[in-house]
mmCIF entry with sequence, helices, sheets and N, C-alpha, C, O atoms, coordinates in Angstrom:
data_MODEL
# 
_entry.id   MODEL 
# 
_entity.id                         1 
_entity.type                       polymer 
_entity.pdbx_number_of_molecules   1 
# 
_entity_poly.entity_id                      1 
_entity_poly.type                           'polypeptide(L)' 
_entity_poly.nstd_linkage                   no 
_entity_poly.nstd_monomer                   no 
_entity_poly.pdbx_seq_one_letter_code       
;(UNK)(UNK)(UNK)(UNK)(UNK)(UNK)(UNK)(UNK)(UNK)(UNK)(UNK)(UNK)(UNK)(UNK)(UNK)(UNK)
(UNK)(UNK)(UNK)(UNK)(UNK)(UNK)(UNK)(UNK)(UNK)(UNK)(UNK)(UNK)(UNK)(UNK)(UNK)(UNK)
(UNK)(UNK)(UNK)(UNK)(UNK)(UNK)(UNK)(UNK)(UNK)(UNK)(UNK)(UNK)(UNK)(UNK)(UNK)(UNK)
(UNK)(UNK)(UNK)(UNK)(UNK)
;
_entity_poly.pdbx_seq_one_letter_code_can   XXXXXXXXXXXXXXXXXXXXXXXXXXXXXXXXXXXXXXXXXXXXXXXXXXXXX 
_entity_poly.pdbx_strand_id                 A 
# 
loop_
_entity_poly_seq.entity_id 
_entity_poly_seq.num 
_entity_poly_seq.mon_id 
_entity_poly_seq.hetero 
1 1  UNK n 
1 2  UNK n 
1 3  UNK n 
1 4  UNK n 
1 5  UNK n 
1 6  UNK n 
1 7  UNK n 
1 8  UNK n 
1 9  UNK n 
1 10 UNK n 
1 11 UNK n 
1 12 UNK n 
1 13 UNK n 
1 14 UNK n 
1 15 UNK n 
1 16 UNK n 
1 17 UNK n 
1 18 UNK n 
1 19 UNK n 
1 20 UNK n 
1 21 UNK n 
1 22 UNK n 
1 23 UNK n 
1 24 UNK n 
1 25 UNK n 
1 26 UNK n 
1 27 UNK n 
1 28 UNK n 
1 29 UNK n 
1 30 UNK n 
1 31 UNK n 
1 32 UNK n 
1 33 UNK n 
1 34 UNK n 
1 35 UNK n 
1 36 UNK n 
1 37 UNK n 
1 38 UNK n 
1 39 UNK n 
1 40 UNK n 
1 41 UNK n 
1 42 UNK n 
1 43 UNK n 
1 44 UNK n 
1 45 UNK n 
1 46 UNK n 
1 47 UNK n 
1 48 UNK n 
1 49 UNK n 
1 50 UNK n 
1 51 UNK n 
1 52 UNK n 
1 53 UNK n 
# 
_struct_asym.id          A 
_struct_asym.entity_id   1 
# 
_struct_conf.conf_type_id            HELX_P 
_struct_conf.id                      HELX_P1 
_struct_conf.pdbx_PDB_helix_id       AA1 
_struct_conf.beg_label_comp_id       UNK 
_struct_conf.beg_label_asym_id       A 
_struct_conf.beg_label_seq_id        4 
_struct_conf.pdbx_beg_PDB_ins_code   ? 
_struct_conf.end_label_comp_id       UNK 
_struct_conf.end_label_asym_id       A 
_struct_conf.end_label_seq_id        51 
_struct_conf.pdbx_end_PDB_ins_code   ? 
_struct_conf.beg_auth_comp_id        UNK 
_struct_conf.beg_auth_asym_id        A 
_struct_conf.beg_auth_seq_id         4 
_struct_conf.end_auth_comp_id        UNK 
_struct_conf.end_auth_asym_id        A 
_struct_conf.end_auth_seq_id         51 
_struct_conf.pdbx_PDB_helix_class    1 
_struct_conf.details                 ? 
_struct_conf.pdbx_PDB_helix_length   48 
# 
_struct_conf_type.id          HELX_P 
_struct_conf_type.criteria    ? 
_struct_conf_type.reference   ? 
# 
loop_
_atom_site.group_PDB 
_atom_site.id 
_atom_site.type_symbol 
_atom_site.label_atom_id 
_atom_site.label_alt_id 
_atom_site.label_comp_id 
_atom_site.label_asym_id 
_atom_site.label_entity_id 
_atom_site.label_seq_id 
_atom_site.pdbx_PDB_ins_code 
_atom_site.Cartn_x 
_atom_site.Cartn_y 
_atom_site.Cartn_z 
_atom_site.occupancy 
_atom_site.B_iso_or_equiv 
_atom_site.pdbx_formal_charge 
_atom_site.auth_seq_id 
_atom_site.auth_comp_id 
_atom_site.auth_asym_id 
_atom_site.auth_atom_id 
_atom_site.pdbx_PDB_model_num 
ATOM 1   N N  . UNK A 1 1  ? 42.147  -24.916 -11.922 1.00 0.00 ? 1  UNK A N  1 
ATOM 2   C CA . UNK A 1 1  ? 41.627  -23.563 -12.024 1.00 0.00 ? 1  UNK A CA 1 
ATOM 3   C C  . UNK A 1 1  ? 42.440  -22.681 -11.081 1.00 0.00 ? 1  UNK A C  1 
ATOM 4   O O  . UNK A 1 1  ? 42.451  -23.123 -9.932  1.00 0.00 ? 1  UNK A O  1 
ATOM 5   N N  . UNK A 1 2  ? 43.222  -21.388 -11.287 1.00 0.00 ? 2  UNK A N  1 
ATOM 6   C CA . UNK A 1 2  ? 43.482  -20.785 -10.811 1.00 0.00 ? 2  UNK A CA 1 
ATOM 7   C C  . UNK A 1 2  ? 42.624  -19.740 -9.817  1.00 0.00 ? 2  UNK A C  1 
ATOM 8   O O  . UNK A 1 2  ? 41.409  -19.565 -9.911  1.00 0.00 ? 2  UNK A O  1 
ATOM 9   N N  . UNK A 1 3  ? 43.324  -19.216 -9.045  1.00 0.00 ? 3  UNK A N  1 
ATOM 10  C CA . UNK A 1 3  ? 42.510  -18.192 -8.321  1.00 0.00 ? 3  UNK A CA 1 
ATOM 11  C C  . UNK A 1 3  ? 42.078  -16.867 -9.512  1.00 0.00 ? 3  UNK A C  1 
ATOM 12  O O  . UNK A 1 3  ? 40.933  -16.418 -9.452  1.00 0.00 ? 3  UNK A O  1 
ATOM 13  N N  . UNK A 1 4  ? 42.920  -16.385 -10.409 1.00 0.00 ? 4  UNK A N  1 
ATOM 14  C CA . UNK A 1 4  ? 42.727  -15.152 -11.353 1.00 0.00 ? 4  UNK A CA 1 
ATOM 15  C C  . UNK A 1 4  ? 40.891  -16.131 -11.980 1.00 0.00 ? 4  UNK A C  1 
ATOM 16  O O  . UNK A 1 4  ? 39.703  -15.908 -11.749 1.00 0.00 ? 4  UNK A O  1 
ATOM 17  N N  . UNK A 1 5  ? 41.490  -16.968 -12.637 1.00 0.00 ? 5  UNK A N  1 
ATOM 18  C CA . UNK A 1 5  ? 40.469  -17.986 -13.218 1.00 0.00 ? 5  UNK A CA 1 
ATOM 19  C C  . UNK A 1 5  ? 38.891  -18.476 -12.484 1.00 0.00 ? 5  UNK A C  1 
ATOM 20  O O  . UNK A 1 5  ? 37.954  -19.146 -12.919 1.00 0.00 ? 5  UNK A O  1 
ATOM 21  N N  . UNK A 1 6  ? 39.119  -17.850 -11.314 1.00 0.00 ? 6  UNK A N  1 
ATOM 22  C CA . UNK A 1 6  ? 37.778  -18.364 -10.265 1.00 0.00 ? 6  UNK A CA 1 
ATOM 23  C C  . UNK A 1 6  ? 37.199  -16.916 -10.034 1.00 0.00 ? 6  UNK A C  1 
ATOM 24  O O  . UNK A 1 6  ? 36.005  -16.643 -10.159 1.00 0.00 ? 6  UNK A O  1 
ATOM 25  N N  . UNK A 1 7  ? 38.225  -15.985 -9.670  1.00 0.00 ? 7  UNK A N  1 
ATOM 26  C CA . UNK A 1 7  ? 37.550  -14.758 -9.551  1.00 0.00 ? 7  UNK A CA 1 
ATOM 27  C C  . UNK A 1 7  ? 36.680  -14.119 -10.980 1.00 0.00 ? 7  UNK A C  1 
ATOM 28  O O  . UNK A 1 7  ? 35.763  -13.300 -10.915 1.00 0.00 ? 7  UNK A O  1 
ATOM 29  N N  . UNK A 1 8  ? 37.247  -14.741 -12.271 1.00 0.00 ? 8  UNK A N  1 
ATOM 30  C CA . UNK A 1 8  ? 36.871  -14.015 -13.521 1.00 0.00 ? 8  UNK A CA 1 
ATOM 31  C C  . UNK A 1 8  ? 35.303  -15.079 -13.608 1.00 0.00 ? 8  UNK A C  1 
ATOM 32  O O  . UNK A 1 8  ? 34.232  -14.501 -13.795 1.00 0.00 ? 8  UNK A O  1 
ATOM 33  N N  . UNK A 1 9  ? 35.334  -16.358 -13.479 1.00 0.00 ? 9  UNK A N  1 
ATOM 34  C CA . UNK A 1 9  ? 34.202  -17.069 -13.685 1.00 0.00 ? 9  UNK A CA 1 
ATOM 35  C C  . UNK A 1 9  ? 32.980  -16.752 -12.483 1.00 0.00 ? 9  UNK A C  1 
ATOM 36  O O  . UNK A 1 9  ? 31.775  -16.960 -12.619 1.00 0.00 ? 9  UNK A O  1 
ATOM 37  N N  . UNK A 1 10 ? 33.735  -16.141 -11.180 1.00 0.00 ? 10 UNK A N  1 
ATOM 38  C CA . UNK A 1 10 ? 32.387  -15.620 -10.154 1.00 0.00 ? 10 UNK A CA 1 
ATOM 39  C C  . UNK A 1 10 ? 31.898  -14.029 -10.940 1.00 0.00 ? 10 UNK A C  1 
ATOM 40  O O  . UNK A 1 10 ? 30.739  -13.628 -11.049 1.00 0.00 ? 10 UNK A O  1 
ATOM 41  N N  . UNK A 1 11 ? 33.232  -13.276 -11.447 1.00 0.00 ? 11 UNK A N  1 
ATOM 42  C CA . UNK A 1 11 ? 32.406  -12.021 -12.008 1.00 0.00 ? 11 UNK A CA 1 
ATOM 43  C C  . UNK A 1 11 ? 31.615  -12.386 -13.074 1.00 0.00 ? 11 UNK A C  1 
ATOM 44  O O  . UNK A 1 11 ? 30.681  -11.587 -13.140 1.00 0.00 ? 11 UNK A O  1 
ATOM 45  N N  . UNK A 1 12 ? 31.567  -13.041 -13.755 1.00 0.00 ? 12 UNK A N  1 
ATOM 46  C CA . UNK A 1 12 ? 30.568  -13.439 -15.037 1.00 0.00 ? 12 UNK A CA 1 
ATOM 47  C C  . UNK A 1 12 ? 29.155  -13.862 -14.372 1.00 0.00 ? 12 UNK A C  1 
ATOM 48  O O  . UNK A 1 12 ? 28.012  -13.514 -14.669 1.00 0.00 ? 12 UNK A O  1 
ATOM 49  N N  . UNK A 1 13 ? 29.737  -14.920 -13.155 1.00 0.00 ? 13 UNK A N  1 
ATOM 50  C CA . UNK A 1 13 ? 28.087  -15.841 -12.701 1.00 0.00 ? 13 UNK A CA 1 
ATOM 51  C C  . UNK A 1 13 ? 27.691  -14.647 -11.676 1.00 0.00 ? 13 UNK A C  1 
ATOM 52  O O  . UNK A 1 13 ? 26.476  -14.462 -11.751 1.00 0.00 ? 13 UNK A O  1 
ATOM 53  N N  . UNK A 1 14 ? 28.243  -13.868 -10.844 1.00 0.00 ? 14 UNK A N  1 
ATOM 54  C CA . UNK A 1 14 ? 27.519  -13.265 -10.040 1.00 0.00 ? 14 UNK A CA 1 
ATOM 55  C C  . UNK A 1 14 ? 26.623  -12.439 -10.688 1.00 0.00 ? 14 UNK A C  1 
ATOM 56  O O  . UNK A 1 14 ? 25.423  -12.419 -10.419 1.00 0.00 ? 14 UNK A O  1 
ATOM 57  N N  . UNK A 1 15 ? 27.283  -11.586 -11.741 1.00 0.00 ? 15 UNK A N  1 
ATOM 58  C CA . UNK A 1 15 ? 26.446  -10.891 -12.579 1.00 0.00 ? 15 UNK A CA 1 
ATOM 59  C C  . UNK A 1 15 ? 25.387  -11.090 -13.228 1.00 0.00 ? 15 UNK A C  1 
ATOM 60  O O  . UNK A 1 15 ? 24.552  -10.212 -13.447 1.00 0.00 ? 15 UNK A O  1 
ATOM 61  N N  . UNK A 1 16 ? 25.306  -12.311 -13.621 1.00 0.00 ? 16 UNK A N  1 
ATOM 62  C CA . UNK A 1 16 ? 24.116  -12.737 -14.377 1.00 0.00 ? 16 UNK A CA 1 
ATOM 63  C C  . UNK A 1 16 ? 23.176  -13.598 -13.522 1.00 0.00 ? 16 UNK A C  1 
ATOM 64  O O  . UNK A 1 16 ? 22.138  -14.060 -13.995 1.00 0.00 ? 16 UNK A O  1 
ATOM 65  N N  . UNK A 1 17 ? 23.595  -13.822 -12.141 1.00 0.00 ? 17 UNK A N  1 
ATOM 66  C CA . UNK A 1 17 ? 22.955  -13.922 -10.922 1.00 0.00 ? 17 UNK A CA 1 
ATOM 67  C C  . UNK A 1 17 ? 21.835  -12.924 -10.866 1.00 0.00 ? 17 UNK A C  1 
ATOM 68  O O  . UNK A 1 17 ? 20.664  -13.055 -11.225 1.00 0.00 ? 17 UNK A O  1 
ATOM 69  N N  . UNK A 1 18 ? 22.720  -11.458 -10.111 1.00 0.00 ? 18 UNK A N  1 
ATOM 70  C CA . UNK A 1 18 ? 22.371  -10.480 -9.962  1.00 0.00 ? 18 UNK A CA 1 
ATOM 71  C C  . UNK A 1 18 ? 20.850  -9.915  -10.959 1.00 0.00 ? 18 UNK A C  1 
ATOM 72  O O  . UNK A 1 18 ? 19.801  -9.490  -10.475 1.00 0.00 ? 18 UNK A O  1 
ATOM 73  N N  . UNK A 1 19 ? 21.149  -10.071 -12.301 1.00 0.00 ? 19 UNK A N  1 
ATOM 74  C CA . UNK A 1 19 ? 20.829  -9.857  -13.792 1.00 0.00 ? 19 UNK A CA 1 
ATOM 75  C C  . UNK A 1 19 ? 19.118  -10.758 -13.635 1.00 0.00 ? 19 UNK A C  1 
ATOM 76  O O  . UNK A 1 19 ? 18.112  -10.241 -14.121 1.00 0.00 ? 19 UNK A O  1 
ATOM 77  N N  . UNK A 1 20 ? 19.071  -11.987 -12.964 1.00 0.00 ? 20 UNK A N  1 
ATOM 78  C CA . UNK A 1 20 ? 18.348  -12.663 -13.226 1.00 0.00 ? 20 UNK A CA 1 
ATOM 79  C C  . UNK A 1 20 ? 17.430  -12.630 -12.054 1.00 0.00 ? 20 UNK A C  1 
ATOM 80  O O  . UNK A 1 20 ? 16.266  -13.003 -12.203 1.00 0.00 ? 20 UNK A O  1 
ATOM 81  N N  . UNK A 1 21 ? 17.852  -12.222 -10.926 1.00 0.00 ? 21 UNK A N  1 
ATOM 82  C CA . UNK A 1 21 ? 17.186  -11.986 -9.712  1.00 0.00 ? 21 UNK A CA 1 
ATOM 83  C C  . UNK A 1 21 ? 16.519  -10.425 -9.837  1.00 0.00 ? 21 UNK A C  1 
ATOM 84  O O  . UNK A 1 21 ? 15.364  -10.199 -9.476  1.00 0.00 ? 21 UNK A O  1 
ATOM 85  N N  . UNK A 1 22 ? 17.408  -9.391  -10.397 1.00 0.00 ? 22 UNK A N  1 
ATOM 86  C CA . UNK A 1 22 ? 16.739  -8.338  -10.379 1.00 0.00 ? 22 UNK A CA 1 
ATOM 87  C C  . UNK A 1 22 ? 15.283  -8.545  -11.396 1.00 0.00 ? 22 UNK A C  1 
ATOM 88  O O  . UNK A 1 22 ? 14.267  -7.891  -11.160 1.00 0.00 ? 22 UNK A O  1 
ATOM 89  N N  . UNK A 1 23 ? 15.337  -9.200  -12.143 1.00 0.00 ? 23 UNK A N  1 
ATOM 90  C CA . UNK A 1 23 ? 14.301  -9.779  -13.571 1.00 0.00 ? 23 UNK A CA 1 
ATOM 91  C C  . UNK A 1 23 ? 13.226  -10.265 -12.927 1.00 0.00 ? 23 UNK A C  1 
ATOM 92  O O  . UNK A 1 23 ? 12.178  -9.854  -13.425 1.00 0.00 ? 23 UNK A O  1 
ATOM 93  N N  . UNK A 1 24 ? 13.052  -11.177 -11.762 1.00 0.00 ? 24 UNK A N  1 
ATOM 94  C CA . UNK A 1 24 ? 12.524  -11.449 -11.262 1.00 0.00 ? 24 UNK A CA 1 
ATOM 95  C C  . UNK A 1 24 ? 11.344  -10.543 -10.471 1.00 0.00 ? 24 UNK A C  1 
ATOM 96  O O  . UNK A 1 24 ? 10.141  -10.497 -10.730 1.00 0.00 ? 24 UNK A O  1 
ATOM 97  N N  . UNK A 1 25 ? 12.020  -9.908  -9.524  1.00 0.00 ? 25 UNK A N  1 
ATOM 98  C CA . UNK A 1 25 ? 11.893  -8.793  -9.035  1.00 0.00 ? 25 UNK A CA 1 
ATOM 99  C C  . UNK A 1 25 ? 11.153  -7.928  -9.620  1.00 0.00 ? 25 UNK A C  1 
ATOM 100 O O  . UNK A 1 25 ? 10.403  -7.400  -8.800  1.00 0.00 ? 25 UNK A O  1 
ATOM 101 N N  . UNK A 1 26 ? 11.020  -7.545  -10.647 1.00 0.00 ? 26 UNK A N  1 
ATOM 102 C CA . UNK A 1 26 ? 10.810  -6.693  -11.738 1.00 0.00 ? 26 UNK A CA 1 
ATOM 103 C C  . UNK A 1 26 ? 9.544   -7.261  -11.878 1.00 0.00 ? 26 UNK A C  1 
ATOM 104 O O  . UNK A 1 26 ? 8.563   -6.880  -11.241 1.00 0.00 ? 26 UNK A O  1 
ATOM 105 N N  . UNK A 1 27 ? 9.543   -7.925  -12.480 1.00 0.00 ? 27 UNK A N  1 
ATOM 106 C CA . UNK A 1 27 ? 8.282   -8.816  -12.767 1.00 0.00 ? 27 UNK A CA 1 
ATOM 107 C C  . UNK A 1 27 ? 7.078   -9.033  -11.687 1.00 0.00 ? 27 UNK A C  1 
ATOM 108 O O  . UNK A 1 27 ? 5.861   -8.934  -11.845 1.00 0.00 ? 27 UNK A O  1 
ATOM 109 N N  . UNK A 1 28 ? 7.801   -9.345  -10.607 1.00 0.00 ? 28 UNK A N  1 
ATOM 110 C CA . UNK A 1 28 ? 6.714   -9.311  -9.463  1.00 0.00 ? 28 UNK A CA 1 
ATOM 111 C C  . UNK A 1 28 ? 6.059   -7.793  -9.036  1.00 0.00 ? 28 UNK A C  1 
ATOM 112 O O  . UNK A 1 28 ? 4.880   -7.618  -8.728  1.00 0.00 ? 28 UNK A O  1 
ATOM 113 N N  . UNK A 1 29 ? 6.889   -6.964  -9.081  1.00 0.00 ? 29 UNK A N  1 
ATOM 114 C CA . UNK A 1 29 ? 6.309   -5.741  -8.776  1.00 0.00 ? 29 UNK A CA 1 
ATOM 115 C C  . UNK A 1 29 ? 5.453   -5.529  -10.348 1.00 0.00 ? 29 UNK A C  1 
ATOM 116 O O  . UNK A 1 29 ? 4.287   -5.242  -10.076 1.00 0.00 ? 29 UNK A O  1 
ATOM 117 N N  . UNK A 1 30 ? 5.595   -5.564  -11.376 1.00 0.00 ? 30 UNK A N  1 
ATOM 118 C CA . UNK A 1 30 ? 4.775   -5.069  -12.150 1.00 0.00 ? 30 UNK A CA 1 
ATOM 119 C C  . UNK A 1 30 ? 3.640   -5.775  -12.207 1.00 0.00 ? 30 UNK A C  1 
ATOM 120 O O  . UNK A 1 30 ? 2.641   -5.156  -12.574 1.00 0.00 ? 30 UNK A O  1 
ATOM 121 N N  . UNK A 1 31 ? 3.502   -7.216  -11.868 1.00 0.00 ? 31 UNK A N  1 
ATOM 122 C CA . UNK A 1 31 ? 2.387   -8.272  -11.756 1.00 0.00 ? 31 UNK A CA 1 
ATOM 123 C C  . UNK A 1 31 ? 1.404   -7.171  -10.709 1.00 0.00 ? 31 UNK A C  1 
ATOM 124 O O  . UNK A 1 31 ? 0.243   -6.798  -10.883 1.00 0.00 ? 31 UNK A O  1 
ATOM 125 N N  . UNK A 1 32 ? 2.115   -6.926  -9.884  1.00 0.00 ? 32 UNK A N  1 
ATOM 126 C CA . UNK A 1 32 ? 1.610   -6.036  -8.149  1.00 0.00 ? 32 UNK A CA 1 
ATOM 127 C C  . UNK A 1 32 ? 0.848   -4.903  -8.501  1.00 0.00 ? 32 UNK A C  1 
ATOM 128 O O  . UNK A 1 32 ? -0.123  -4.453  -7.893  1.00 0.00 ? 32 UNK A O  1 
ATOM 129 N N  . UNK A 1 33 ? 1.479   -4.391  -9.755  1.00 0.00 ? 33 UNK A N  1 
ATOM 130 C CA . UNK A 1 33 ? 0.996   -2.640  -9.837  1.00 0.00 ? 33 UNK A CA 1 
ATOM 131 C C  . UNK A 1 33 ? -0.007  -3.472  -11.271 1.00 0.00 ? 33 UNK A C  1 
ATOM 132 O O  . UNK A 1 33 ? -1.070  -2.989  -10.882 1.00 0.00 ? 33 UNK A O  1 
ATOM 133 N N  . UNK A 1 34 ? -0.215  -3.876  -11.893 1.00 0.00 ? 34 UNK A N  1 
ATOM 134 C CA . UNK A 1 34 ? -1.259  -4.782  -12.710 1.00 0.00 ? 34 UNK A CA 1 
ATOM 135 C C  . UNK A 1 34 ? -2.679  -4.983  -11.648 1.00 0.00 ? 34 UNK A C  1 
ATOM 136 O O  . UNK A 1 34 ? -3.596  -4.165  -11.714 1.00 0.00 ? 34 UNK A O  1 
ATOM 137 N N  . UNK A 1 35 ? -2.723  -6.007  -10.809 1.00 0.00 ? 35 UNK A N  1 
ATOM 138 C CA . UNK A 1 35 ? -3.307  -5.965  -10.123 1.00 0.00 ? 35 UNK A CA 1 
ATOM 139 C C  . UNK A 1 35 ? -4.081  -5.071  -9.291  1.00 0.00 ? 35 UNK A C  1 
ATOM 140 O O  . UNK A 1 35 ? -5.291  -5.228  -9.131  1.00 0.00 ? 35 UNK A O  1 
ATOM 141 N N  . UNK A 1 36 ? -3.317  -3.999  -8.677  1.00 0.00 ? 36 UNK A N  1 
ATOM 142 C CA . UNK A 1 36 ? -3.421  -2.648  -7.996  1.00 0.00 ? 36 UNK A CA 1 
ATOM 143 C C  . UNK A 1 36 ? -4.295  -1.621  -9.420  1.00 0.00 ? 36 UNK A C  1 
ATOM 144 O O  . UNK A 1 36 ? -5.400  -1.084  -9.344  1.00 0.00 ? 36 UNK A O  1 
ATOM 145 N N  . UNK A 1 37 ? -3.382  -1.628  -10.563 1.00 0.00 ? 37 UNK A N  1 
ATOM 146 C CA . UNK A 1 37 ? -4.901  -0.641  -11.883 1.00 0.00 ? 37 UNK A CA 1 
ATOM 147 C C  . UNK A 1 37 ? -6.038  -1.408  -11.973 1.00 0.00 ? 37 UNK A C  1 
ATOM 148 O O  . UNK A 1 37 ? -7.043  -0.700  -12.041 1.00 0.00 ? 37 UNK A O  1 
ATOM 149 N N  . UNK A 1 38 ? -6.214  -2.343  -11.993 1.00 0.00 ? 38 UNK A N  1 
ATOM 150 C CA . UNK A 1 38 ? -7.122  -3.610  -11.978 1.00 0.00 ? 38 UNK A CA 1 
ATOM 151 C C  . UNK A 1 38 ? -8.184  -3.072  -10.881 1.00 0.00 ? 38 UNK A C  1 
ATOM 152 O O  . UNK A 1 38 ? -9.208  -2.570  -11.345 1.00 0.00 ? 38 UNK A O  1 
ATOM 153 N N  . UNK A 1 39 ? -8.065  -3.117  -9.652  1.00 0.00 ? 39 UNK A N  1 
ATOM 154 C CA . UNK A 1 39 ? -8.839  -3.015  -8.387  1.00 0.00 ? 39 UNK A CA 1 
ATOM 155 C C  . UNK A 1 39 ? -9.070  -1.296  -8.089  1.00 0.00 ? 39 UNK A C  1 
ATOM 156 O O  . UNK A 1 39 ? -9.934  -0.841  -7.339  1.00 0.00 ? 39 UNK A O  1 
ATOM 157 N N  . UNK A 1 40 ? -8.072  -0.494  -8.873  1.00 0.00 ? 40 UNK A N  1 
ATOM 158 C CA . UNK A 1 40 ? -8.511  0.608   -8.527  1.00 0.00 ? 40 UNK A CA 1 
ATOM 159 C C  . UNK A 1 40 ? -9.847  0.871   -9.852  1.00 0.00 ? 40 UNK A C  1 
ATOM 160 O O  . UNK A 1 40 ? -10.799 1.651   -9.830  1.00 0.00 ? 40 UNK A O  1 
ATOM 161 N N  . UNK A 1 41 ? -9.457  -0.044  -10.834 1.00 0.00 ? 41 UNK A N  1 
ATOM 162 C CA . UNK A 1 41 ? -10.261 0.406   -12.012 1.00 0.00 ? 41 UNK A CA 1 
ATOM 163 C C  . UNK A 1 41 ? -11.894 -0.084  -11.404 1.00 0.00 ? 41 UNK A C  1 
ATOM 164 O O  . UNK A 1 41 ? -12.899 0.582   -11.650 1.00 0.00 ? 41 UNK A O  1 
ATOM 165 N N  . UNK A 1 42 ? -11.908 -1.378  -10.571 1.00 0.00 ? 42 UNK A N  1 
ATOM 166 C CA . UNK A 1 42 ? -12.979 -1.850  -10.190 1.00 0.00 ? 42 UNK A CA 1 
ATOM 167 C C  . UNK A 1 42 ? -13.489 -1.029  -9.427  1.00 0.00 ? 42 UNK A C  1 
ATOM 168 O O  . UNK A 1 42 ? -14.574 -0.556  -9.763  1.00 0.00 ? 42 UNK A O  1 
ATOM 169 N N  . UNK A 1 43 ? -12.735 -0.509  -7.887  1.00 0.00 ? 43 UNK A N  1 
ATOM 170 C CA . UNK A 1 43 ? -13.135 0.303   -7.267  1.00 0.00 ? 43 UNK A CA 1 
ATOM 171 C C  . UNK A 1 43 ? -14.609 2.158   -8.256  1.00 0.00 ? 43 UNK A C  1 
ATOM 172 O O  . UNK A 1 43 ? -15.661 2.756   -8.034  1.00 0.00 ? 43 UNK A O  1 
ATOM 173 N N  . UNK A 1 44 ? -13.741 2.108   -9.006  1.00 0.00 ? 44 UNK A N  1 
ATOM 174 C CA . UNK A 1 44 ? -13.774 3.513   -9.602  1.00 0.00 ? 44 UNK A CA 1 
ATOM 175 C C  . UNK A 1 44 ? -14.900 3.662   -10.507 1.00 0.00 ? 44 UNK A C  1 
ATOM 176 O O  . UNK A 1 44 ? -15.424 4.713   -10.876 1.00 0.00 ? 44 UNK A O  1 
ATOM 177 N N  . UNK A 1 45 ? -15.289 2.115   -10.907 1.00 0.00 ? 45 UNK A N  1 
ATOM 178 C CA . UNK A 1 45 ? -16.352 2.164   -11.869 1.00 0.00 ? 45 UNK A CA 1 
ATOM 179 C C  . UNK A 1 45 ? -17.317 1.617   -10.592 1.00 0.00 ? 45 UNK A C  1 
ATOM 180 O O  . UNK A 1 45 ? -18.337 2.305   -10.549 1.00 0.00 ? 45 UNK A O  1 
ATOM 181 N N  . UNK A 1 46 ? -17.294 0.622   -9.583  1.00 0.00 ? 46 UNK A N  1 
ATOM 182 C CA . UNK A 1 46 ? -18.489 0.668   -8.588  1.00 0.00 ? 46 UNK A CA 1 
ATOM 183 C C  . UNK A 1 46 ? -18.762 2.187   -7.973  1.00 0.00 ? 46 UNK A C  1 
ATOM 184 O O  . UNK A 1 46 ? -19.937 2.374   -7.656  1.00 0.00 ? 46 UNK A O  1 
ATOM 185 N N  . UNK A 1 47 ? -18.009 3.113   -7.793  1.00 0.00 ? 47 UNK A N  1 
ATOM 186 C CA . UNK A 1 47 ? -18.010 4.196   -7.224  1.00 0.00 ? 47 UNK A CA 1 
ATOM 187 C C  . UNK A 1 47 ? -19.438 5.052   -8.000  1.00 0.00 ? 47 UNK A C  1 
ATOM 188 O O  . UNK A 1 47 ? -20.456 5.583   -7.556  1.00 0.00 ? 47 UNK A O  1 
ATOM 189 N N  . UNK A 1 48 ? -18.861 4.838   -9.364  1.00 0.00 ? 48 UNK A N  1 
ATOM 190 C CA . UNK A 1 48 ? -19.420 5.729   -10.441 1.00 0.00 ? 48 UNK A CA 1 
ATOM 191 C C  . UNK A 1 48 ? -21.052 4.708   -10.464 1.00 0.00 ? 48 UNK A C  1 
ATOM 192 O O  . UNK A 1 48 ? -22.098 5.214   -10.058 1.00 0.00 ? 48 UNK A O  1 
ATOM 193 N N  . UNK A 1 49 ? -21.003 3.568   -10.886 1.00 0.00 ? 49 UNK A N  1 
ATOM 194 C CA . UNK A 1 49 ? -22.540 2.766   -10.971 1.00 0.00 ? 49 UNK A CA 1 
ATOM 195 C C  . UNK A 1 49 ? -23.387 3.386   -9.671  1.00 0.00 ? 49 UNK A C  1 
ATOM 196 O O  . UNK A 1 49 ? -24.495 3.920   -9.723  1.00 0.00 ? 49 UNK A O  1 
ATOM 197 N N  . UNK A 1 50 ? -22.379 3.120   -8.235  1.00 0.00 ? 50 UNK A N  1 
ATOM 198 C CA . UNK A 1 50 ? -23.173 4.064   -7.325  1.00 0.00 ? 50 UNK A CA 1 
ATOM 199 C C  . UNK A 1 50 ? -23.966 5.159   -7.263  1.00 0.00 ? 50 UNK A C  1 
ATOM 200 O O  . UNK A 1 50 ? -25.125 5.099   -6.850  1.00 0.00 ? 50 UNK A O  1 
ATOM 201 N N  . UNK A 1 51 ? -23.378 6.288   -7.687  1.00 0.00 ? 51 UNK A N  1 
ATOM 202 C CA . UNK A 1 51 ? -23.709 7.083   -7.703  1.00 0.00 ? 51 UNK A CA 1 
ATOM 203 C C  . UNK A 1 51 ? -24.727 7.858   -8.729  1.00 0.00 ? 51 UNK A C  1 
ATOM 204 O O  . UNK A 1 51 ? -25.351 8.915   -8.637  1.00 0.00 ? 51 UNK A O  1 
ATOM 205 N N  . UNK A 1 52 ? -24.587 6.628   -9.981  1.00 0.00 ? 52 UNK A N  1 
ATOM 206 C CA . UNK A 1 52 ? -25.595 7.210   -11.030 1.00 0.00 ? 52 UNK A CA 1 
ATOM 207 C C  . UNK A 1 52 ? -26.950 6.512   -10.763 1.00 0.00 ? 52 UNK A C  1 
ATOM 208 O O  . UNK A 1 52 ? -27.699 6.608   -11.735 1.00 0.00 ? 52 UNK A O  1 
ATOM 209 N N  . UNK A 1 53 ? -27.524 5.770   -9.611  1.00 0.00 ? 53 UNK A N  1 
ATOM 210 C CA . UNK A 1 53 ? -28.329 5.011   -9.946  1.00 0.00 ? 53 UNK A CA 1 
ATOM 211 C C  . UNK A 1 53 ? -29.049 5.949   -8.394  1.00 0.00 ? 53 UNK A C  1 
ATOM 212 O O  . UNK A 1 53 ? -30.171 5.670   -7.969  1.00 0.00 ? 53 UNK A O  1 
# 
């Protein structure tokens, strides 16, 4: 393997490194903000049962 040949096979893998970690990432924060409408939705309807009773 050449050096031209090592640099072209790290730009392919870093990228789809990069590609697969940001995916990740992604995913965890939207799991986060899922959770977060979830608890505000809970919050918002105990708020409301509160107050009508």
């Amino acid at each position: 393997m050449t050096l031209g040949d090592w640099f072209e096979y790290m730009k392919v893998y870093l990228r789809k490194q990069i590609v697969d970690e940001t995916e990740k990432l992604i995913e965890d924060m939207r799991s986060k903000s899922l959770r977060v409408r979830h608890h505000i939705a809970e919050q918002k309807q105990a708020k409301e049962e509160g107050s009508v009773n």
